[in-house]
C-alpha positions as CSV (number, residue, x, y, z in Angstrom):
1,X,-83.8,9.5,8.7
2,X,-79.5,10.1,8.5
3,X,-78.9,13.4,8.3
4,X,-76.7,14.4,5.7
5,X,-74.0,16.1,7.5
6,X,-73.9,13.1,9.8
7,X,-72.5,10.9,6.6
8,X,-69.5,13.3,6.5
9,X,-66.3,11.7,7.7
10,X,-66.4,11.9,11.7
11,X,-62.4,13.2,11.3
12,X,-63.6,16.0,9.1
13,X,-66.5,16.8,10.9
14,X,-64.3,17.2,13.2
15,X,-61.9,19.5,12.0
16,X,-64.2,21.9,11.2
17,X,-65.4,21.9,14.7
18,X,-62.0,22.6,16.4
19,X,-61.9,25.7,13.7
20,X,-64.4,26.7,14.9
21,X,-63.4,26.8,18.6
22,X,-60.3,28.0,17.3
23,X,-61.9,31.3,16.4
24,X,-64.8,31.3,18.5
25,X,-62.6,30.2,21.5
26,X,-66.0,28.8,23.0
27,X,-68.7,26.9,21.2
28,X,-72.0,25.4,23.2
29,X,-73.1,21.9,21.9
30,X,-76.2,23.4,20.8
31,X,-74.5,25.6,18.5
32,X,-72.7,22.8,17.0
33,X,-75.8,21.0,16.5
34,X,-77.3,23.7,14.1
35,X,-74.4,24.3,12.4
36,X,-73.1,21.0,11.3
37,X,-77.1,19.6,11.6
38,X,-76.1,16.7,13.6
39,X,-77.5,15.5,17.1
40,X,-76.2,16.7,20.7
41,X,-75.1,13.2,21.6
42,X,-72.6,13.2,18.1
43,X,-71.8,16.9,19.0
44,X,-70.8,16.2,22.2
45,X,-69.0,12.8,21.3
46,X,-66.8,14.7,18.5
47,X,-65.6,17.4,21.1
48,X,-64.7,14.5,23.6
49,X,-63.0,12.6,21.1
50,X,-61.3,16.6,20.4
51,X,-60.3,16.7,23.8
52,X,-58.7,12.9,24.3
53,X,-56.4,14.4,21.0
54,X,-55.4,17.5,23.8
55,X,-56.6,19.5,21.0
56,X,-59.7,21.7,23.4
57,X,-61.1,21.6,26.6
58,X,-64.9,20.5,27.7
59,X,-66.6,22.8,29.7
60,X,-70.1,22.6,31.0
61,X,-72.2,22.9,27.7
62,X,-69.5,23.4,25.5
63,X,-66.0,23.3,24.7
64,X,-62.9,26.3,24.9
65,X,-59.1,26.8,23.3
66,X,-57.1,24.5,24.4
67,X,-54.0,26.6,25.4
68,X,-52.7,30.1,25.6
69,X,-54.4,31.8,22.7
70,X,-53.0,35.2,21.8
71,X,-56.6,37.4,21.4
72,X,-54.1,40.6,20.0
73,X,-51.2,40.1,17.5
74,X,-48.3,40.9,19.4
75,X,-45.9,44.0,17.3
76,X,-42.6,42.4,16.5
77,X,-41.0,44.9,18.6
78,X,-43.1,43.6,21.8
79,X,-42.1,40.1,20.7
80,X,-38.1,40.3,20.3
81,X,-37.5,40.9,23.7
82,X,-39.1,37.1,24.7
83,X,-37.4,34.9,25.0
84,X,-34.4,37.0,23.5
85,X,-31.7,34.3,24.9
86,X,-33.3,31.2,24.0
87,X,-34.1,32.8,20.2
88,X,-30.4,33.8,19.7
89,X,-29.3,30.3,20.4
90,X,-32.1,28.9,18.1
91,X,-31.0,31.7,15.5
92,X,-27.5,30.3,16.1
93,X,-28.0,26.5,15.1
94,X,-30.0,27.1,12.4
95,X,-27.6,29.2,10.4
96,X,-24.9,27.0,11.2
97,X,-26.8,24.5,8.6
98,X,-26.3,27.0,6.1
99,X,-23.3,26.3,3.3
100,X,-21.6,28.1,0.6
101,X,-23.2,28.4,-2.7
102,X,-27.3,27.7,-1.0
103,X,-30.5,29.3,-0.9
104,X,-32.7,30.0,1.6
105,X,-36.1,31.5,2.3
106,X,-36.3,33.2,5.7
107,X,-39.5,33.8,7.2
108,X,-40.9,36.9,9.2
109,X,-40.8,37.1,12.6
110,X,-38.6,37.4,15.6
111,X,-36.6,34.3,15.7
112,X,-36.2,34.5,12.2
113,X,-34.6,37.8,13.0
114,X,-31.8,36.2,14.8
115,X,-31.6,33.4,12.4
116,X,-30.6,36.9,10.1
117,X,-28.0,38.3,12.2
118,X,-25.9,34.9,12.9
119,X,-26.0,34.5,9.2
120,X,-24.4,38.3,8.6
121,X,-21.7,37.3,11.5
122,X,-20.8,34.1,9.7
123,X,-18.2,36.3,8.2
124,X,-16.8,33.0,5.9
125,X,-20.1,32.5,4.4
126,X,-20.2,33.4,1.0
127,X,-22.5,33.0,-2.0
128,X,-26.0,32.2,-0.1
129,X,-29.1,33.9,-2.4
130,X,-31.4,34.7,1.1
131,X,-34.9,35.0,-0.2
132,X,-37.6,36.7,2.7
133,X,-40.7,38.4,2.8
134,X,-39.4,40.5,6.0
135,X,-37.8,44.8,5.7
136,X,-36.2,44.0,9.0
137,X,-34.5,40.3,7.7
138,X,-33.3,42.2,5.0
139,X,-31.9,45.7,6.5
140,X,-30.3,43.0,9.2
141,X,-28.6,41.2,6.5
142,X,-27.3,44.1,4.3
143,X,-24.2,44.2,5.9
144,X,-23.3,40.9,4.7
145,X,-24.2,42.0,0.6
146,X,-22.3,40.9,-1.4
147,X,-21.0,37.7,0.5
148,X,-24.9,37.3,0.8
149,X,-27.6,38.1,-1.9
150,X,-30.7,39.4,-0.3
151,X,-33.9,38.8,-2.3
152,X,-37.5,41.0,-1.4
153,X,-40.7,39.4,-2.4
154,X,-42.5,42.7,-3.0
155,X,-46.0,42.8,-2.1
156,X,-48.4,44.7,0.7
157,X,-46.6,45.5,4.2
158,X,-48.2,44.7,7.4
159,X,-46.9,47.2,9.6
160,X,-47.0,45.0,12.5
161,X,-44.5,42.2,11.7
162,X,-42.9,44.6,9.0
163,X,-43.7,42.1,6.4
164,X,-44.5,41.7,2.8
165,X,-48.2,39.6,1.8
166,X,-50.8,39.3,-0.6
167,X,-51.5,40.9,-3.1
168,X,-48.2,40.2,-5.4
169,X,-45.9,38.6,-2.4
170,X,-46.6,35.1,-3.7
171,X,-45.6,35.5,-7.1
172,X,-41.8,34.6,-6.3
173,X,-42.5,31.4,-4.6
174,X,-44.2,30.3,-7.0
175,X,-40.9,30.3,-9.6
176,X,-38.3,29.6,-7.3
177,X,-36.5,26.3,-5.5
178,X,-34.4,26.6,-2.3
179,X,-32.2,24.8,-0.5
180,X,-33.7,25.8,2.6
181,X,-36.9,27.2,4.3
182,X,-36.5,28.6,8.1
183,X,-40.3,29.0,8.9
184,X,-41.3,31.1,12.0
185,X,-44.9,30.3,13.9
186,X,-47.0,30.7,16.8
187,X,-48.0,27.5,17.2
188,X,-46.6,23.6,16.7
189,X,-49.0,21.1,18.2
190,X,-48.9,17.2,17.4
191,X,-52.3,16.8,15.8
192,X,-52.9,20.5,14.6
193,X,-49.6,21.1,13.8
194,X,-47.9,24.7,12.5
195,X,-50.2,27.3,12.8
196,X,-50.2,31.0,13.0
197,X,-52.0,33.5,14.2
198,X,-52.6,35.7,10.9
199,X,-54.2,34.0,8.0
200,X,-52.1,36.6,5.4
201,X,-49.0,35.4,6.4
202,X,-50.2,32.0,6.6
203,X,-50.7,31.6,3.3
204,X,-46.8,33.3,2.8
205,X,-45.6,30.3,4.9
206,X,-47.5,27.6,3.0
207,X,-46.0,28.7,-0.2
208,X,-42.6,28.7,1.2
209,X,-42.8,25.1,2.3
210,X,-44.1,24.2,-0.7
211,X,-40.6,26.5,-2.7
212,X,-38.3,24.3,-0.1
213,X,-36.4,21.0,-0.3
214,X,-35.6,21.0,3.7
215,X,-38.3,22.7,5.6
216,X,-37.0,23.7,9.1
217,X,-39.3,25.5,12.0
218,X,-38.0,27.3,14.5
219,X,-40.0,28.5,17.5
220,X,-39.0,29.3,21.1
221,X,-40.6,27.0,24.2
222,X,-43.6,29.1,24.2
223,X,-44.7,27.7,20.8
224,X,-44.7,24.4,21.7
225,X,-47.9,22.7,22.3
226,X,-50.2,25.9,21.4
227,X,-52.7,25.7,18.6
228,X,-53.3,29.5,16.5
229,X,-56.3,30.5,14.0
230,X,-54.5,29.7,10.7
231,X,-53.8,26.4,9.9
232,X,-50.3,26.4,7.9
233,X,-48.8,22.6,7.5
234,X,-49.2,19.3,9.5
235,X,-46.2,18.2,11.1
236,X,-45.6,15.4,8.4
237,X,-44.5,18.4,6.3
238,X,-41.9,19.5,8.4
239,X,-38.3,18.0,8.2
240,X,-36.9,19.7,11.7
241,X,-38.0,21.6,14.9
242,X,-34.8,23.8,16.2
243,X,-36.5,25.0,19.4
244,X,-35.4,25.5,23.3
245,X,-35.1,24.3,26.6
246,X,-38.2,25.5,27.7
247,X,-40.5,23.8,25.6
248,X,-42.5,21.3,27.4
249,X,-40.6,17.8,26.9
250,X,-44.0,15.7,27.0
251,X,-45.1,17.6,23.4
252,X,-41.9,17.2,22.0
253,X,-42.0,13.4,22.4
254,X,-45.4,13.6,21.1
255,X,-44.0,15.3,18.2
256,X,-41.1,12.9,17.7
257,X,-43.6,10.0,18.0
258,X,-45.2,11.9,14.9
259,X,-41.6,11.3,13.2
260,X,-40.4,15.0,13.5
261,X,-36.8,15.6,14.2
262,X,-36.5,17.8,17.0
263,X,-33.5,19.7,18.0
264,X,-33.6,21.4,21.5
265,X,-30.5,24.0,21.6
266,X,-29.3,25.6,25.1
267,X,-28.6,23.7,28.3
């Protein structure tokens, strides 16, 4: 007799079972058999079929993460020494795409952060409305006010990234149109695509996409190629990737074979 959850679509079957290992970070076969109420031999076909995408890794009875997989939020002051050379470079190209007279969203996070400051030493920069859900994007760009216009969304701090989420934080997104979004991550992967590792801000990030005409990533070497909890956008919805030379140049071609523009700044 077919079992109902066997006449799902394999391809959403299985995307509930990678977010599952996602968050898990190990699921046994049998496990996956009660919960989606399917057989061992379609359990254990899905999480090979998982693993030929690159997307976990079979292990005796089971599958794991794929990946380095952050099991503690890092604070953003931990976080801004990392890669501090390669993120000032990224920061660099991507305001350089910033004109006269535009607005942007910037996203939290540390990259972002020095997206910020080479926008304040752009000194002939002038009329930009910079809309952000980060304290520290905006205390690094008052300097620049008024040849820059710096916009809070309000809402709850999270004193970890020092940034603004639901409750209220969405409400401006959801009447606005930029030029621009510069989106921070923890993750780009071909197949899973931007993810993050906390679900609030997540859902900050989706919303900014969907307030953006050009929607720009930018995420140091260590990004590429890792899969977080929180799903944020497939790569499809993604105009560019500014990242840096250490990113692994076998998952960028993957990503350009996806039809993502992919900058790489740095030598």
């Amino acid at each position: 007799m077919s079992n109902v959850f066997e006449q799902v679509p394999a391809e959403v079957r299985r995307e509930r079972i990678l977010a599952m290992v996602l968050e898990q970070e190990f699921v046994r076969v049998a496990d996956l058999s009660t919960a989606f109420g399917i057989s061992d031999v379609t359990a254990r076909a899905d999480l090979d079929a998982l693993e030929g995408r690159n997307m976990l890794r079979r292990v005796r009875g089971g599958a794991m993460a794929v990946g380095k997989r952050l099991r503690e939020e890092p604070s953003f002051e931990e976080a801004l020494s990392t890669s501090a050379i390669e993120k000032a470079l990224i920061g660099e190209a991507a305001a350089a795409l910033v004109n006269d007279g535009e607005s942007i969203t910037l996203d939290v996070g540390t990259t972002t952060t020095f997206i910020a400051r080479a926008l304040a030493a752009r000194t002939e920069l002038a009329e930009v409305v910079v809309f952000t859900n980060g304290l520290n994007i905006a205390l690094e760009l008052e300097g620049a006010i008024p040849r820059l216009t710096v916009v809070l969304t309000g809402g709850t701090l999270r004193r970890r990234q020092h940034s603004l989420v639901d409750p209220l934080a969405h409400h401006i997104f959801d009447r606005i149109n930029t030029c621009t979004v510069f989106l921070g991550c923890n993750g780009v992967h071909p197949e899973a695509g931007i993810t993050n590792i906390n679900l609030p801000e997540a859902e900050m990030k989706q919303r900014m996409l969907r307030a953006a005409a050009q929607r720009v990533v930018v995420a140091d070497g260590s990004k590429i190629g890792q899969i977080q909890l929180a799903a944020v956008a497939p790569i499809s919805e993604v105009d560019l990737l500014i990242t840096g030379p250490s990113a692994d140049p076998r998952v960028l071609a993957a990503l350009r074979e996806r039809g993502l523009r992919v900058e790489v700044v740095g030598p």
